[in-house]
LOROMAR-40752 format. One record per residue: residue number from 1; x, y, z of N, C-alpha, C, O, CB in turn. Coordinates in nm, 2 decimals. Each point is the difference from the previous one (the first is absolute). Glycine has a CB too. Layout:
<pts>
(NUM,(X,Y,Z),(X,Y,Z),(X,Y,Z),(X,Y,Z),(X,Y,Z))
...
</pts>
This chain:
<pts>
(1,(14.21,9.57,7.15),(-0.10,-0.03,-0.10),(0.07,-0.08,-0.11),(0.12,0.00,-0.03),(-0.25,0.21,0.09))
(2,(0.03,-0.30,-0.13),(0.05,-0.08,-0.10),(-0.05,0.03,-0.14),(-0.09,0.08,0.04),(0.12,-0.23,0.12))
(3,(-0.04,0.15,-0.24),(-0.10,-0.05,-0.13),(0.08,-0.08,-0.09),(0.12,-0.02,0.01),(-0.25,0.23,-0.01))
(4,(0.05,-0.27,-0.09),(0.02,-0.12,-0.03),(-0.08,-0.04,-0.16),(-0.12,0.00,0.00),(0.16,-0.05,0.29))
(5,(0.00,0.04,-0.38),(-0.06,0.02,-0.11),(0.07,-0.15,-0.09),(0.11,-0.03,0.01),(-0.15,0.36,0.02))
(6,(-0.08,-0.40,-0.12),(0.01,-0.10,-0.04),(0.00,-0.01,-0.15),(-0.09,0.07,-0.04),(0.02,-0.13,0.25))
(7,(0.13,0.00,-0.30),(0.05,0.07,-0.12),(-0.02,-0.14,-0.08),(0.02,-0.11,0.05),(0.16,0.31,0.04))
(8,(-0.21,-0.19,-0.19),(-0.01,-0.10,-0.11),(0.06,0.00,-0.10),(-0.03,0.09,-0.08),(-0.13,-0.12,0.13))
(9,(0.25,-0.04,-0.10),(0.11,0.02,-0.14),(-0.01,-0.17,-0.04),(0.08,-0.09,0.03),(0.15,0.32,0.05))
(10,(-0.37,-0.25,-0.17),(0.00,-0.12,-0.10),(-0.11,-0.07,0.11),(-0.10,0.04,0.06),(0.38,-0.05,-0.21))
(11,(-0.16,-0.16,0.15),(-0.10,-0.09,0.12),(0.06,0.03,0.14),(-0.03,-0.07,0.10),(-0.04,-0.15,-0.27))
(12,(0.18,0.34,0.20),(0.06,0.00,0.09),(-0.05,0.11,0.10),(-0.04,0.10,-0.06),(0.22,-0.21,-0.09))
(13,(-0.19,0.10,0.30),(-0.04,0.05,0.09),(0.12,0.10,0.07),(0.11,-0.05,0.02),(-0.29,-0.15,-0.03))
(14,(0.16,0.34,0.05),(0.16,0.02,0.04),(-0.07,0.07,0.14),(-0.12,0.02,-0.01),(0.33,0.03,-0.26))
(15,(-0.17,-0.02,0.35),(-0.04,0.09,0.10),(0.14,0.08,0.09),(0.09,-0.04,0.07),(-0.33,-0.13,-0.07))
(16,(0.18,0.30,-0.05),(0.08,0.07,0.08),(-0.01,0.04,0.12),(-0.12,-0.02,0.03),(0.16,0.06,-0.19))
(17,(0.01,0.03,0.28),(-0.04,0.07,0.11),(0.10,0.10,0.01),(0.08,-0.01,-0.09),(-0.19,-0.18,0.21))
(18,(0.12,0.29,-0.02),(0.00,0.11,0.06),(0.01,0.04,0.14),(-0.07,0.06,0.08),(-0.02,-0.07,-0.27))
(19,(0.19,-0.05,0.20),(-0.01,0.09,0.15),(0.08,0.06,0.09),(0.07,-0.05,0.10),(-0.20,-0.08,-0.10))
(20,(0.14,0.24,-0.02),(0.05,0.10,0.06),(0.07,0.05,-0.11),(-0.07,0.02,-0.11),(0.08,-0.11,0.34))
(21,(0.12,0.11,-0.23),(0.11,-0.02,-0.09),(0.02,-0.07,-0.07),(0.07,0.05,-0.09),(-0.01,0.02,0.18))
(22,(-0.08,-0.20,-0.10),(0.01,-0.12,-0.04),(-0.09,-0.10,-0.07),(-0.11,-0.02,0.05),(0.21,0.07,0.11))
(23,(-0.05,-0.09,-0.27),(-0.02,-0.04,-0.10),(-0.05,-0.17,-0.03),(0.07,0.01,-0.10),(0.10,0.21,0.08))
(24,(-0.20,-0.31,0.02),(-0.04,-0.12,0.02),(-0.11,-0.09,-0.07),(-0.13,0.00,0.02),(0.21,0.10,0.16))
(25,(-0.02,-0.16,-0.27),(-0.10,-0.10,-0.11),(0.04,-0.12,-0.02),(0.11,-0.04,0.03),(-0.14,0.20,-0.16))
(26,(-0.06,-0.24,0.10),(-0.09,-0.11,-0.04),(-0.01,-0.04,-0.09),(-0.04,0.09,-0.07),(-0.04,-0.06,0.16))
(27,(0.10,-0.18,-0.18),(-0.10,-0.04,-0.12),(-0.06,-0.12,0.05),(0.04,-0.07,0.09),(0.10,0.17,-0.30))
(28,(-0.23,-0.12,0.14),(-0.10,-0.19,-0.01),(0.10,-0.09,-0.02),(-0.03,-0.11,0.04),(-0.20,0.17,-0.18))
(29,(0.35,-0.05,0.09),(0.08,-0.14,0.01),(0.10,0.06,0.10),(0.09,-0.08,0.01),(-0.12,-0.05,-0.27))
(30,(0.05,0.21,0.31),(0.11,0.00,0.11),(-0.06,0.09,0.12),(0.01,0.12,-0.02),(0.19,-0.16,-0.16))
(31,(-0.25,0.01,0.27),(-0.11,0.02,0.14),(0.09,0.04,0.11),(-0.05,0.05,0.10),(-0.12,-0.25,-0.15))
(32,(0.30,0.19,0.02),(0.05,0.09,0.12),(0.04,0.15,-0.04),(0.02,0.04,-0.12),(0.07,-0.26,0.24))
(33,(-0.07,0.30,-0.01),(0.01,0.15,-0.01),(0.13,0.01,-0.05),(0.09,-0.06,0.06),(-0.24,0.14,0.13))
(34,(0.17,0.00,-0.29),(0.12,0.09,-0.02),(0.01,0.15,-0.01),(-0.10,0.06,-0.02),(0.13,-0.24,-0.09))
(35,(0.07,0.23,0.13),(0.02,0.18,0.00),(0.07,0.01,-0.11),(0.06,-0.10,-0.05),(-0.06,0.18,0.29))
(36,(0.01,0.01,-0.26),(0.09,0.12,-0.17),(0.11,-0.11,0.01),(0.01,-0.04,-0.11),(-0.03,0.38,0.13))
(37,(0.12,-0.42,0.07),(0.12,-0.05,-0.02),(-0.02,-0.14,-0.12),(0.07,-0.04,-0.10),(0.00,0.13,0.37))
(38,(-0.20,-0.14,-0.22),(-0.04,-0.09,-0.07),(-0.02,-0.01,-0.14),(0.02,-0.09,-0.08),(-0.08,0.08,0.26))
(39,(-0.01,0.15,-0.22),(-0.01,0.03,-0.17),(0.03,-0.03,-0.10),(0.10,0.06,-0.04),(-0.12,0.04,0.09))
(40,(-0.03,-0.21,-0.13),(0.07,0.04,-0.15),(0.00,0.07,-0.04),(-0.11,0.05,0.03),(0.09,-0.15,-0.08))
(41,(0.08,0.19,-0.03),(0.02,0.12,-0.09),(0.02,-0.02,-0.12),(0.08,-0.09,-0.03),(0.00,0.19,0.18))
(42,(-0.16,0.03,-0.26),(-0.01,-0.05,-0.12),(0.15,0.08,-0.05),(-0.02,0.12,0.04),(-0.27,-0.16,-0.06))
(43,(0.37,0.03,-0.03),(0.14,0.07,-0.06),(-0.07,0.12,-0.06),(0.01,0.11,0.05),(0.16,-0.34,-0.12))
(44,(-0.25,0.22,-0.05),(-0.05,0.06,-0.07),(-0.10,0.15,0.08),(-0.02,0.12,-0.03),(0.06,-0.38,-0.12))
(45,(-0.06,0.19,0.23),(-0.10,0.09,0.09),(0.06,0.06,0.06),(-0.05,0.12,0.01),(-0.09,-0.23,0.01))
(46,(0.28,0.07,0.06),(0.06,0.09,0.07),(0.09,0.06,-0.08),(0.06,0.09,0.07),(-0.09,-0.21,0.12))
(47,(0.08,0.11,-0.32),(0.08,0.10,-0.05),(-0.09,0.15,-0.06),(0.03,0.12,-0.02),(0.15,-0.34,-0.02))
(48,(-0.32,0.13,0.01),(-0.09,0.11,-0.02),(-0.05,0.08,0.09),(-0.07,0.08,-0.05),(0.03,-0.19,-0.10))
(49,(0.06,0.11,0.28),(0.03,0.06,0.12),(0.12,0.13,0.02),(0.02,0.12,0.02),(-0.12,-0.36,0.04))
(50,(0.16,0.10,-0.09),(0.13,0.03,0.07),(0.11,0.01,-0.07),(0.11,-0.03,0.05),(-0.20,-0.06,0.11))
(51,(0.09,0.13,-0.32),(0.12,0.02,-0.11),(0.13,-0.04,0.04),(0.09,-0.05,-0.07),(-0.21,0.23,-0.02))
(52,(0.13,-0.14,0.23),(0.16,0.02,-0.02),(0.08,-0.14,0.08),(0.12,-0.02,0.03),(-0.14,0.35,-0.03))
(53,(-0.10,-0.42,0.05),(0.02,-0.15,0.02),(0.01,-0.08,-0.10),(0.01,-0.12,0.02),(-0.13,0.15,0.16))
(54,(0.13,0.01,-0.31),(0.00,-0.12,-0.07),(0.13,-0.04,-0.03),(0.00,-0.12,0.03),(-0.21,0.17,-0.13))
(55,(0.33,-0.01,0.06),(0.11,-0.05,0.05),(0.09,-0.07,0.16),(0.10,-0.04,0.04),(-0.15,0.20,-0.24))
(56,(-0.09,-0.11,0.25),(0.11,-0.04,0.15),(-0.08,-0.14,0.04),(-0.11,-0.03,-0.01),(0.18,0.32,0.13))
(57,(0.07,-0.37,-0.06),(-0.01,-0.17,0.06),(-0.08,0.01,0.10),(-0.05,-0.11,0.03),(0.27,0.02,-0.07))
(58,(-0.27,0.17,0.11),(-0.08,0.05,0.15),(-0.11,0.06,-0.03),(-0.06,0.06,0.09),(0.24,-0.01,0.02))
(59,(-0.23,-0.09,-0.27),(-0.14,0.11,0.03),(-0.08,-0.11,0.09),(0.05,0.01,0.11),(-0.07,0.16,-0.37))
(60,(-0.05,-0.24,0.27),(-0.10,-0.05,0.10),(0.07,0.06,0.11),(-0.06,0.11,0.01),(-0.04,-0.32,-0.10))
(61,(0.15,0.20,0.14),(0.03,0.08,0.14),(-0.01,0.11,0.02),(-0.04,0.07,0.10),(0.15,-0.19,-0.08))
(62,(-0.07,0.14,-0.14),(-0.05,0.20,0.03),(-0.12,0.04,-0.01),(-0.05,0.09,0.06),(0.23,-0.01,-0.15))
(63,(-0.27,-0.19,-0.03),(-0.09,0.07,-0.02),(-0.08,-0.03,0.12),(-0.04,0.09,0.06),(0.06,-0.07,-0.31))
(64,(-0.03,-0.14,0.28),(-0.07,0.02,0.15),(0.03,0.03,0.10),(-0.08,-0.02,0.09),(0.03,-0.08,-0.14))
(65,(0.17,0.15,0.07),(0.02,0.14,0.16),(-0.07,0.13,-0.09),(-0.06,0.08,0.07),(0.38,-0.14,0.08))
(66,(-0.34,0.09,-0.26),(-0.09,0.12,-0.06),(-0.08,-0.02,0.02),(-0.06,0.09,0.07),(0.12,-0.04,-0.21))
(67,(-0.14,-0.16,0.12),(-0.15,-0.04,0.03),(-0.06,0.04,0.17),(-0.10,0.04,0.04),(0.16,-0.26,-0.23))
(68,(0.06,0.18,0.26),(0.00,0.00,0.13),(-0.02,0.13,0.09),(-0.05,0.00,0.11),(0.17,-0.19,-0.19))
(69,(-0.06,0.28,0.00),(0.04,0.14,0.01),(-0.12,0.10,-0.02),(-0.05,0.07,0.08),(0.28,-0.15,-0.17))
(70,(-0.27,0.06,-0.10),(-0.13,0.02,0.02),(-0.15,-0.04,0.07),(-0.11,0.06,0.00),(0.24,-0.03,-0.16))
(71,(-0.09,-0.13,0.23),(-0.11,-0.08,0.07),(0.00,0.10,0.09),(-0.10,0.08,0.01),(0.12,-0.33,-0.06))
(72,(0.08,0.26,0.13),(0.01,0.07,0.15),(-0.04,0.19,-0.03),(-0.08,0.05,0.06),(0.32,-0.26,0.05))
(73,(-0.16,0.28,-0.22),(-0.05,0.11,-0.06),(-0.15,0.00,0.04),(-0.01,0.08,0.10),(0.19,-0.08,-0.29))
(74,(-0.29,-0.05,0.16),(-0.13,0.01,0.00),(-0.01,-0.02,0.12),(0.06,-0.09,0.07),(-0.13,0.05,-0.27))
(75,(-0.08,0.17,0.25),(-0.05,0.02,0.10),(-0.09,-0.10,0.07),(-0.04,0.00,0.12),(0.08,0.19,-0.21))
(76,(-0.07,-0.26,0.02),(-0.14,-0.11,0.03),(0.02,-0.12,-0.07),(0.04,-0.02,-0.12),(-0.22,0.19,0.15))
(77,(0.12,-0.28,0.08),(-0.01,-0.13,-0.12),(-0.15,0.05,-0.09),(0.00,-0.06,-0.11),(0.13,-0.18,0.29))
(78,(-0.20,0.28,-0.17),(-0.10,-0.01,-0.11),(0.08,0.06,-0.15),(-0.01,-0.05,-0.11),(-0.23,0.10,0.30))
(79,(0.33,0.08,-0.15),(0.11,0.04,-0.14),(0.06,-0.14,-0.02),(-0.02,-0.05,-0.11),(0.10,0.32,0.15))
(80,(-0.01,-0.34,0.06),(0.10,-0.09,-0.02),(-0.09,-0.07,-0.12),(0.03,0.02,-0.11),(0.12,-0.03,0.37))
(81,(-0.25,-0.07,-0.23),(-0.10,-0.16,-0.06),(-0.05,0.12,-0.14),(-0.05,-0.05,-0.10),(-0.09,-0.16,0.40))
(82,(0.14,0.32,-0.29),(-0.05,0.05,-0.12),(0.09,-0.02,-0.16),(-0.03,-0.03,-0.12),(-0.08,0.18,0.33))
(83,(0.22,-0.11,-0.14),(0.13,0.00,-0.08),(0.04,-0.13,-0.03),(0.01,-0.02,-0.12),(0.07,0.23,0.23))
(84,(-0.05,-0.33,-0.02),(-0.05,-0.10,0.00),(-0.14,-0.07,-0.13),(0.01,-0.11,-0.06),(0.11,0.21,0.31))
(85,(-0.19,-0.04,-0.25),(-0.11,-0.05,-0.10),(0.04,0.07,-0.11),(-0.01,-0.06,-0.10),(-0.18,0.02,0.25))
(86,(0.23,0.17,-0.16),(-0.02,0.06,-0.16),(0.20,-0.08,-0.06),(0.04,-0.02,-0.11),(-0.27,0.37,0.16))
(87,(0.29,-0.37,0.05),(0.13,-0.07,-0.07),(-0.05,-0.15,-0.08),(0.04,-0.05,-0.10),(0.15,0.16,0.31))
(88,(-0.26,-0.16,-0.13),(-0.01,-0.14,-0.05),(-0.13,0.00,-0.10),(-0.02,-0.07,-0.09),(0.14,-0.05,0.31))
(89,(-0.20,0.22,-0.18),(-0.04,-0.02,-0.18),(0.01,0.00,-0.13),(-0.05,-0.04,-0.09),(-0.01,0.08,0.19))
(90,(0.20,0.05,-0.06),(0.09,0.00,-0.12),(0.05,-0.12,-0.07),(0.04,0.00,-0.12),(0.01,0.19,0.23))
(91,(-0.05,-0.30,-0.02),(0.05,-0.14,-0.01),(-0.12,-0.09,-0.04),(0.02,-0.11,-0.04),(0.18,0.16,0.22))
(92,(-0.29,-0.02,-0.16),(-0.17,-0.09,-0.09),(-0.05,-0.07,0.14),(-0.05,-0.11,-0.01),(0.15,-0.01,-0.30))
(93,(-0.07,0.20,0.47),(-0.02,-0.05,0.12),(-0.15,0.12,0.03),(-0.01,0.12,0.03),(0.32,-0.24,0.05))
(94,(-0.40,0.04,-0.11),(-0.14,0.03,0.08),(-0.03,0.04,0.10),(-0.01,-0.11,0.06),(-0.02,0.00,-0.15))
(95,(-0.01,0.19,0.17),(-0.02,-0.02,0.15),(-0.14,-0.01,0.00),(-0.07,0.06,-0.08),(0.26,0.07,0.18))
(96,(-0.22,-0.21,0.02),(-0.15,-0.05,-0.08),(-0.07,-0.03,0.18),(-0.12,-0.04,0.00),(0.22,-0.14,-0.32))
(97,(-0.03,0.20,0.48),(-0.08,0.03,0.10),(0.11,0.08,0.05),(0.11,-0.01,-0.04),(-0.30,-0.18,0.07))
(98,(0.15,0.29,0.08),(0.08,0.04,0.07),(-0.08,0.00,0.18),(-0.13,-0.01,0.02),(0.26,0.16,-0.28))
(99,(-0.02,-0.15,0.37),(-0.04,-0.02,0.13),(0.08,0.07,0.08),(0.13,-0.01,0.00),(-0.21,-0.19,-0.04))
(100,(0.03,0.27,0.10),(0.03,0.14,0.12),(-0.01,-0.06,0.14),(-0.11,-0.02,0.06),(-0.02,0.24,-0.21))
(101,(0.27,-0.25,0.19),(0.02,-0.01,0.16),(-0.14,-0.10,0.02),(-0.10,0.04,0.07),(0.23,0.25,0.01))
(102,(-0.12,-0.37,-0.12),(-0.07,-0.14,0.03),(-0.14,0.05,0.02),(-0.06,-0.04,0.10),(0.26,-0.09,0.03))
(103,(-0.29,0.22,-0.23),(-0.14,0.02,-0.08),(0.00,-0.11,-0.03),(0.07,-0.10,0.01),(-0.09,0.30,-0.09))
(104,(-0.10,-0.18,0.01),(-0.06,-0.10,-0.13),(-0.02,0.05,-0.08),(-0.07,0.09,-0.03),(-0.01,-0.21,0.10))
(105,(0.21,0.01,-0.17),(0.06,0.04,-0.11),(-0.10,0.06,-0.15),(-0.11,-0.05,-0.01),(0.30,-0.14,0.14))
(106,(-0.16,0.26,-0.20),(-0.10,0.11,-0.06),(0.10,-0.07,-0.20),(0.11,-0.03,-0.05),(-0.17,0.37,0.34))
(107,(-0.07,-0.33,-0.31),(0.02,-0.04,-0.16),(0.10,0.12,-0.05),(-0.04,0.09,0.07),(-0.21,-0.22,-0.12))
(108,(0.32,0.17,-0.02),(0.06,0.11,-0.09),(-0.09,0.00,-0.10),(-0.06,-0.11,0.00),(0.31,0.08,0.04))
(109,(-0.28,0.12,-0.16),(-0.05,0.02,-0.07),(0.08,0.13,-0.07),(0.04,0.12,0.03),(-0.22,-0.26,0.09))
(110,(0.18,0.01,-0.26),(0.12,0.04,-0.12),(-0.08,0.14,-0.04),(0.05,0.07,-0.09),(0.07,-0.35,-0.03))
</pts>
């Protein structure tokens, strides 16, 4: 199973997916697939996470084998894309359709 949820932050389009274990996003100016390796990370975000990365030369790396970790922790992708949506709202990212194992895709409502 997949799901797949499409996100708006400004004029920019981002789309995430879900599947299985696995982690995989999108934006409107860059159209091919990336997974968690790919991420930018905010410093700020991950020490507010993750306190005890903010001295270390390796936090992106760590913080995304964490990310990775918690990803797999959860029982389902619908937890996975949930967690997924309430992190990046935190960041001014909208989710604004979401799509279940190739449905038709359903508006979110904020």
């Amino acid at each position: 199973m997949a799901i797949g949820v499409i996100f708006r932050f400004g004029a920019e389009a981002a789309e995430v997916r879900v599947i299985d274990k696995n982690l995989y996003f999108r934006t409107s100016s860059h159209q091919q697939w990336g997974d968690i390796d790919g991420l930018k990370l905010d410093k700020q975000g991950v020490i507010k996470e993750h306190p005890d990365l903010k001295d270390n030369k390796d936090w992106q790396k760590i913080a995304k084998k964490r990310l990775k970790e918690k990803l797999r922790k959860m029982k389902t992708e619908k937890e996975r894309i949930k967690y997924v949506i309430e992190d990046l709202k935190g960041y001014g990212y909208k989710a604004e359709v979401i799509q279940e194992d190739g449905f038709r895709p359903q508006k979110i409502r904020s």
